[in-house]
Structures are given as C-alpha cells and as structure tokens.
C-alpha positions in Angstrom: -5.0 6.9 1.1 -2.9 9.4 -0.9 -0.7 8.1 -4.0 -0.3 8.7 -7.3 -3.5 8.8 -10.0 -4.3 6.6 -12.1 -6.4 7.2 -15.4 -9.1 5.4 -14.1 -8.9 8.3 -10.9 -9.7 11.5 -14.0 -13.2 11.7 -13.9 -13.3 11.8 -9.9 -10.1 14.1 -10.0 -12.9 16.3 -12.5 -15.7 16.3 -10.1 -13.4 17.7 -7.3 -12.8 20.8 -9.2 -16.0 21.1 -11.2 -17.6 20.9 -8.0 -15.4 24.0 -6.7 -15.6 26.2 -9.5 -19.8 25.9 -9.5 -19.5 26.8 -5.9 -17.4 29.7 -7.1 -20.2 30.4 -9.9 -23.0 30.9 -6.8 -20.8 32.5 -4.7 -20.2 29.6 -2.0 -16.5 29.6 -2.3 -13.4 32.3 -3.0 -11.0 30.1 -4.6 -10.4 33.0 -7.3 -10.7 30.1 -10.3 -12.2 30.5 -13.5 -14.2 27.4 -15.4 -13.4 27.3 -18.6 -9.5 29.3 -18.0 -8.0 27.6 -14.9 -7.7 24.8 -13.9 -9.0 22.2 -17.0 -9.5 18.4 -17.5 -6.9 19.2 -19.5 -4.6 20.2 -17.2 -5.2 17.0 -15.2 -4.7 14.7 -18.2 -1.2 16.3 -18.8 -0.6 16.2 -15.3 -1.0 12.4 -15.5 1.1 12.0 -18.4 3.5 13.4 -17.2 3.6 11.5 -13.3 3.1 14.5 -11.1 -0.9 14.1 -10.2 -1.3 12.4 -6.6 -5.0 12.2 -4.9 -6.5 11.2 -1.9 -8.7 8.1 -1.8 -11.4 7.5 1.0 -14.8 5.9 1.5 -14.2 4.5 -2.3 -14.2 8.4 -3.8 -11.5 10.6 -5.2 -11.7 13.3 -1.9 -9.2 15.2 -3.0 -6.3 16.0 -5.5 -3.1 18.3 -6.3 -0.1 18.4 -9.0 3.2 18.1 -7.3 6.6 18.7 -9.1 9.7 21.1 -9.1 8.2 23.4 -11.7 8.2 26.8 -10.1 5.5 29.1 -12.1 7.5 32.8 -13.7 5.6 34.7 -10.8 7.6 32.9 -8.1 11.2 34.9 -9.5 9.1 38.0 -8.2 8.6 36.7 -4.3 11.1 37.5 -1.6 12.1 34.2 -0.6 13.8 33.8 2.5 14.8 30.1 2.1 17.1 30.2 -0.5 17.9 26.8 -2.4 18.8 25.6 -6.0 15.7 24.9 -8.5 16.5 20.8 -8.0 16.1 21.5 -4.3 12.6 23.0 -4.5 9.2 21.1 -4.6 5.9 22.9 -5.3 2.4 22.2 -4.4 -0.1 23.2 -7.1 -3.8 23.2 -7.5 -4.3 21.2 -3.9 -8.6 20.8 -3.7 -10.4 18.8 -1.6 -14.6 17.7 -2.6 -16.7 20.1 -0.8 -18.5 16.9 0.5 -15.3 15.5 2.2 -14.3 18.7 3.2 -13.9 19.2 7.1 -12.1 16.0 7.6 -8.3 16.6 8.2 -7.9 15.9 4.4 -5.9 18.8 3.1 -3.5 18.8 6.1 -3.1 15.3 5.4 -2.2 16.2 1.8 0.0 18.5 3.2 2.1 15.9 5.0 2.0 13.6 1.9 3.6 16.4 -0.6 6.4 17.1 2.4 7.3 13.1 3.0 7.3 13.2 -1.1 9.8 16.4 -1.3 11.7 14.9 1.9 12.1 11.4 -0.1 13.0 12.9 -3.2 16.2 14.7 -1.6 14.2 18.0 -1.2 15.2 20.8 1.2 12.8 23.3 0.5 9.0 23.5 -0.2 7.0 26.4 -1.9 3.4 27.1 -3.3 1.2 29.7 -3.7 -2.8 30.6 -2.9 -5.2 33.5 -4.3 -5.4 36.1 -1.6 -9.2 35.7 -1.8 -8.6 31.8 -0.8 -9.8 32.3 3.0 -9.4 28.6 4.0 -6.3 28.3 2.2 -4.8 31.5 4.0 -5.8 29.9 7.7 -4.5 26.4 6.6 -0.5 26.3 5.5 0.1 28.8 8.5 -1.2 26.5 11.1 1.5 23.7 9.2 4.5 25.5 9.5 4.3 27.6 6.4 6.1 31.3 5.9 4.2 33.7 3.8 6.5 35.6 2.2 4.3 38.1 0.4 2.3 38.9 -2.5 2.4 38.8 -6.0 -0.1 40.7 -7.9 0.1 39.4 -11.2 -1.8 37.3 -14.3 -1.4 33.9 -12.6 -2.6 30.8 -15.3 -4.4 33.2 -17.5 -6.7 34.6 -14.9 -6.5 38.4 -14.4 -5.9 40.8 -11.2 -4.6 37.7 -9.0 -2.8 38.8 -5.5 -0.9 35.0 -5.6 0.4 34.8 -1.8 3.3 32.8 -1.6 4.5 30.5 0.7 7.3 28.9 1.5 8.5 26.3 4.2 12.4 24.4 4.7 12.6 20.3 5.0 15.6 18.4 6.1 17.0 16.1 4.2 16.6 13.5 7.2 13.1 14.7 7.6 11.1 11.7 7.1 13.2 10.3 10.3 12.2 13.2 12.1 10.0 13.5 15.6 6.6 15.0 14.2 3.5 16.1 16.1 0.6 14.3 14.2 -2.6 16.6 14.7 -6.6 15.7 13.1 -8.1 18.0 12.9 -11.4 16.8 13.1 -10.4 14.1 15.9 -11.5 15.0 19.4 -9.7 17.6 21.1 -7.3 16.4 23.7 -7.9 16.2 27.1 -4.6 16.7 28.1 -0.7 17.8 27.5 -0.5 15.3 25.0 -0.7 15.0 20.8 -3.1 12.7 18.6 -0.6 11.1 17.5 3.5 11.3 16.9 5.4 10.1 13.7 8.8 8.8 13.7 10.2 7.7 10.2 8.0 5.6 9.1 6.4 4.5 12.7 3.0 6.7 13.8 1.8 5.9 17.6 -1.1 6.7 18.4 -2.4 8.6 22.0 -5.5 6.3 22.5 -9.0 7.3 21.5 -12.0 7.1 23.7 -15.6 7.5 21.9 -15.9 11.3 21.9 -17.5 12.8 19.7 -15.8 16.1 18.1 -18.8 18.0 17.5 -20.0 17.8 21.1 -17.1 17.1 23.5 -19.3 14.2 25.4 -18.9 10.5 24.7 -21.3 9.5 21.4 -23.4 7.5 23.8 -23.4 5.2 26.8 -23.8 2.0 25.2 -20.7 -0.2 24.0 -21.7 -1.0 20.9 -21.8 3.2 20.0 -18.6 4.2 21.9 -16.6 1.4 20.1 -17.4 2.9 17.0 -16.7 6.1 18.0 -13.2 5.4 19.0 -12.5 3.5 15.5 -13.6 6.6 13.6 -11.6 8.9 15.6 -8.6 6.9 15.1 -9.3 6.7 10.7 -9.2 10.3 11.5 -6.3 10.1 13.3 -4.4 7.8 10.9 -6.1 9.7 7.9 -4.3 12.8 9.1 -1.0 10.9 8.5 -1.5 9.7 5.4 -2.2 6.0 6.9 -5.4 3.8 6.9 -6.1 0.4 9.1 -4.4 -1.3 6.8 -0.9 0.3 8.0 -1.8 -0.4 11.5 1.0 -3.2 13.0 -0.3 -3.3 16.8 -3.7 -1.7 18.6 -4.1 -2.0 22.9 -7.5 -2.1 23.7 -8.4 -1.2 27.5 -11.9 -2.0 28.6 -13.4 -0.7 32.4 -15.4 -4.3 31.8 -14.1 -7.6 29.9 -17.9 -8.9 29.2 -18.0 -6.2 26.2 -14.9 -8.3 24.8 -17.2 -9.6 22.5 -19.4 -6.9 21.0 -16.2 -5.1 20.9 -14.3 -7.7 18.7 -17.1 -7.6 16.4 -16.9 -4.1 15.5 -13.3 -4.4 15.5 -13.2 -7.0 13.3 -15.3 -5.0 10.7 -12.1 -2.4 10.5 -9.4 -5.2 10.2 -11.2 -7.8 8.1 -7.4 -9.9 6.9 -4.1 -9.3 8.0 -5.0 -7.7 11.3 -2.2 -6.5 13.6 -0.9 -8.1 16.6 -3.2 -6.7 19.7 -3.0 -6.9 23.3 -6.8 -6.2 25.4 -6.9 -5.3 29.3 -9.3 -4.8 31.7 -8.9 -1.5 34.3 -10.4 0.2 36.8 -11.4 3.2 34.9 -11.3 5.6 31.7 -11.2 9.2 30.9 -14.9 10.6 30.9 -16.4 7.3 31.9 -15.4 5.9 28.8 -16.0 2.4 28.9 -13.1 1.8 25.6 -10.1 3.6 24.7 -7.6 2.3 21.5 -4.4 3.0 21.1 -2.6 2.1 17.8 0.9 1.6 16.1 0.8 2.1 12.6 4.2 1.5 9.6 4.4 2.3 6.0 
C-alpha cells in the first residue's frame, strides 16, 4: 500500500536508506550517496513536517519510500527541458528507494504510478526527477515507464561532489487518472499471449487472470491444488501491488476450475487473502486451462 508517512513509519523509512548507503560503503550498490551528507534522518523528519513523504507498506514493513512535491532543485534551470510548463504545473520525485530485501518485486514501478496518480490528482501536467548517472537500475527503470531523458547535469547536487544528475522528464494529462493504462508487474509471470497483466481505467484495475506459474521458472509451481492456488493469489498481490492496490481494493474475482471437487481446498486458501469484506465472486467449472493449469483468477479491483 503506498500513502503518506506517518511518524510512527521514520525509523523503517531510516532502515531503507541506511540499508543502501552500507551497500554503497561495500561496494554492492551505485546509488552515488554519501552517509553522513545525503540523504539524512533529518531530511526525512523535515520531509514529514512538511506533508511531502509517501512510502510503500507490504508484508507489515516500510519497502520503500520517496519525497514528492513541486520543489524543483537549482540544477534543474540547467536541463533542456522539452516539456515546457509553469513551476505549479510541475511535480518532482525525489529520493525514491526501495529495501534491498523487497527489491525485485514491482515496487519502484509501482511507486512510480503512485507519484503520477498523485501529480494527475493534484492538477499536474508535467512530471520531472533526476538520478546519479552511476544509478544503473535507476537508468533501466523510468525509461521502460515512459520517461524522456533529457540530459545531464554535471554539477554539486545536495552537497555531494562531481554528480552527472540525469534528468528526466515525462507529460500527464490533466484527465489522466481517467485514462486507459497498461498495468505491467514486473515480477508477475510473463504473459502467454497478446494480452497485459492488467488494465486501469480511472479508478477501476481488471485483471487478465492468473494461473499458478511461477516467474522464476515459466512452469506451473506444482501439480497439486493446494500449490497452484497459491501461486495464482501471489501473482495477482503482484499484480495489484504494481497498481498501487492490495486485496483489500478488490470488488469482484472469477475463479475457473478444470474440476469443482477442489472448490473446497480452494476456498480455504482464498479465504486466507479476503478474511472480511470479501468481494462479490462468481466460480465455474471448464474443460480446460492454459498449461494444464487446474485454477486461473481473474480480479476487479476500485480505489
């Protein structure tokens, strides 16, 4: 779930980045920050005075966190923007990390998404931010979303020396959170097929339906029920995770079983991930899955 922090969120918000920069101590990550110069508790506690620190809850931990707000940094009047807009137009995402133990899970895309619905609802037409050249995930990741890079800023960037800031820059319609937009996990199975994980509409997500793949192999999990029921519900958290949604948002599943006996054993797992309040849900028998799945789940979720 992404939202705004809470005091009681600092001292997870701190492991995230103390966390980093050790892994930037030993060599393990290029984020190009410095412990003790950039970034600071302090920095967080000021961000949360001041209403513009947002974070990413899941599996009970702080996974991830960033500073989002309209205050363009000087370096940014020394890029060659191509979307021109007024300063009240702009919104900037700063200091986006996720916990290198929840990394690999569609979190920072999911971020991404978050900080564009945010700028889209706050009358927003244009998005900017910024990443240390030497930031090779960081460089893959805001291309794949739709981001421009518009160059490099060599420069002193938050007191750290001999920064090359890349900039980059992205436009947002004013209607955009009513907008058609392709929903992709990226650590959901790939699809099978000419179709997306999932679209958004507004405030609406549907869901193409999951079988019990597992992403790191390709093949179903298992052969069992029991294992292939679970596999689909994870996919899906990934699914909904990548929209910024969790269960809790979902408003109607379809469940199609190849045999009605496993009704069940699957209600009981089912159950586990809907526990009050569960949507409205319609369950089918058919002849036959994808892969000899013996489950597939489709979902609707709403904000």
């Amino acid at each position: 779930m992404f939202r705004e922090a809470t005091a009681a969120d600092l001292d997870g918000v701190w492991a995230i980045y103390d966390a980093i920069l050790t892994g930037e101590e030993t060599g393990r990550t290029h984020v190009g920050w410095v412990r003790g110069i950039y970034p600071t508790p302090d920095l967080f506690r000021a961000s949360l005075d001041e209403g513009v620190l947002f974070v990413c809850e899941l599996d009970g931990m702080i996974a991830a966190a960033a500073r989002i707000n309209q205050v363009q940094a000087e370096e940014y009047s020394r890029a060659p923007w191509t979307i021109l807009a007024s300063p009240e137009r702009v919104m900037v995402l700063h200091t986006m990390a996720v916990h290198p133990t929840m990394q690999g899970r569609g979190i920072a895309t999911g971020f991404v998404r978050f900080y564009e619905q945010y700028a889209a609802r706050c009358g927003c037409t244009c998005l900017r931010l910024d990443t240390n050249f030497t930031n090779t995930p960081g460089r893959a990741l805001y291309p794949k979303l739709g981001y421009h890079e518009v160059g490099v800023v060599p420069c002193t960037f938050n007191g750290i020396e001999g920064v090359d800031l890349l900039c980059y820059e992205k436009s947002i319609r004013k209607d955009a959170v009513d907008m058609k937009t392709i929903v992709t996990a990226e650590q959901a199975p790939a699809a099978l097929g000419p179709y997306s994980h999932a679209v958004a509409v507004g405030d609406l997500l549907y869901t193409s339906g999951q079988i019990g793949l597992d992403p790191a192999t390709g093949k179903l999990a298992g052969d069992d029920i029991q294992t292939q029921t679970k596999q689909v519900l994870r996919n899906l958290e990934r699914v909904l995770t990548a929209n910024n949604m969790t269960f809790d948002h979902v408003v109607k599943t379809t469940v199609f079983l190849t045999d009605l006996a496993d009704f069940a054993t699957v209600n009981d797992i089912y159950a586990t991930h809907f526990p009050s309040n569960p949507p409205a849900r319609s369950c089918v028998q058919v002849a036959a899955l994808p892969a000899g799945a013996r489950i597939e789940i489709e979902l609707v979720a709403a904000r």
